[in-house]
C-alpha positions in Angstrom: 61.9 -80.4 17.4 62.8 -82.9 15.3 61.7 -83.8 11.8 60.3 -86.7 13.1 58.0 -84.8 15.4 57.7 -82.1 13.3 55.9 -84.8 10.3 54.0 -86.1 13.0 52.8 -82.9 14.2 51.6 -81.8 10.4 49.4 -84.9 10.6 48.0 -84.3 13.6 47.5 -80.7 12.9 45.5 -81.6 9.5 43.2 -84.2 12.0 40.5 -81.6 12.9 40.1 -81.1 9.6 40.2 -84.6 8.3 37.4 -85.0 10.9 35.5 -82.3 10.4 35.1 -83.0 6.4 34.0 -86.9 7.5 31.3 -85.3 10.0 30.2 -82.9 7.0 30.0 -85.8 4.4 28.2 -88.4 6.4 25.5 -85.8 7.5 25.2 -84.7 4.2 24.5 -88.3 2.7 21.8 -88.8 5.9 20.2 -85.8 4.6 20.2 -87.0 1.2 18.6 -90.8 2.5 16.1 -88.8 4.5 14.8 -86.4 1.5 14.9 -89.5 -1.0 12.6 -91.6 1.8 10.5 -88.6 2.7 6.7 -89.7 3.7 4.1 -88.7 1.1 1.4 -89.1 3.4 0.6 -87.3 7.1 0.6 -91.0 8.7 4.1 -91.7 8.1 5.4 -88.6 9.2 6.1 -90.0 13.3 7.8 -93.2 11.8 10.0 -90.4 9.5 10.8 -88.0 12.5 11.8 -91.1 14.6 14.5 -92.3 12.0 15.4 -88.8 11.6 16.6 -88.6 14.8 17.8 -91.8 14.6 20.1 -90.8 12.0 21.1 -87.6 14.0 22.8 -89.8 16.9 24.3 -92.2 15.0 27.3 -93.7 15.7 29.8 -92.9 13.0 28.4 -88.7 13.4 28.7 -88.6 17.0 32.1 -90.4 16.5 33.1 -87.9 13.6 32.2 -85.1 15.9 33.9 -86.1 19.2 36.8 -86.8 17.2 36.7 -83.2 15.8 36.3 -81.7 19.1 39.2 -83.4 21.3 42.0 -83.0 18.9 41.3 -79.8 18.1 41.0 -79.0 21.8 44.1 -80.8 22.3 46.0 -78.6 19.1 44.3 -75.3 20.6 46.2 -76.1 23.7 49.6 -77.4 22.5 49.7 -74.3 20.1 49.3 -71.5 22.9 51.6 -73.2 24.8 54.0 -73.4 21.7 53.1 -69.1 20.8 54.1 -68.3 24.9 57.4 -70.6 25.4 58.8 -69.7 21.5 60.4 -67.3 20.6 58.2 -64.9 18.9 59.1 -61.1 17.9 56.7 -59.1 20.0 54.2 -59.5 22.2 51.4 -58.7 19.8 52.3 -61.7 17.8 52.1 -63.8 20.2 48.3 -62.3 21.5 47.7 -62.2 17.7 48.4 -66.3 17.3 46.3 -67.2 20.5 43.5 -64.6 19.4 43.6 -66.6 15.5 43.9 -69.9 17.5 40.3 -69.4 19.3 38.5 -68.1 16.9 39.6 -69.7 13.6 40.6 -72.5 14.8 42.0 -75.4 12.8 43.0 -73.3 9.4 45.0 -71.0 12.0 46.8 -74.3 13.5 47.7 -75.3 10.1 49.5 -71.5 9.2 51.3 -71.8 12.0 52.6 -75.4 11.5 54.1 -74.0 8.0 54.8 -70.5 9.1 56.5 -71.4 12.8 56.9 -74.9 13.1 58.9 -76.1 10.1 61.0 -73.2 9.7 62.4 -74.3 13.4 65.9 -76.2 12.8 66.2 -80.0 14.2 66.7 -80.3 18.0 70.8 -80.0 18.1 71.3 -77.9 15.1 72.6 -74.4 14.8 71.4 -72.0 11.9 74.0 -69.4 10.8 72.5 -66.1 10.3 75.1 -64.4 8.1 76.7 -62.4 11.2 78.7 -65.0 13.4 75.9 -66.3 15.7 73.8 -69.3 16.1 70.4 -69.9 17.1 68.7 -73.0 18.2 
């Protein structure tokens, strides 16, 4: 891989996360719009629940959200392809990265980006280990 990909990939890999924090903020400040316009009075409380839900399928949310969702569908799935095809110690590691991958999710993407991915030498370069060989 090359460090050209690899910067590319550590964008892409922080993109869930990115997302995720936009969803978490804009809902946040619609919860704080709705609590500040609350109705005082029973009569005003269908107008309130209508622009609450409104609010709740809004564009930039729903956006936000789907965002969220397919690129960290699409990292989940480039990642356990990356675990099987690389080189990894022992077998448990690998069922260890895939296990972290589904149920952590992004923050397990983003540990093996730094722990996996950049440690890899550029497409075309050797790494001498000390004893005479090469890997790539």
């Amino acid at each position: 891989m090359t460090n050209t990909a690899k910067v590319f990939l550590g964008i892409i890999t922080f993109l869930p996360l990115v997302f995720g924090i936009c969803c978490l903020a804009y809902y946040i400040m619609m919860i704080k719009d709705m609590i500040v316009s609350m109705p005082v009075n029973p009569d005003e409380s269908r107008r309130f629940a209508q622009s609450y839900v409104a609010h709740i399928f809004s564009g930039p949310l729903i956006m936000f959200a789907i965002l969220s969702f397919v690129t960290h569908i699409g990292l989940m799935i480039y990642y356990i392809i990356h675990v099987v095809t690389y080189k990894v110690k022992t077998e448990g590691e690998k069922v260890m990265w895939i296990l972290l991958f589904v149920f952590i999710g992004t923050i397990a993407f983003i540990i093996y980006f730094f722990m996996r991915v950049v440690p890899l030498p550029a497409r075309g370069a050797a790494i001498n280990d000390g004893i005479g060989t090469s890997h790539e």
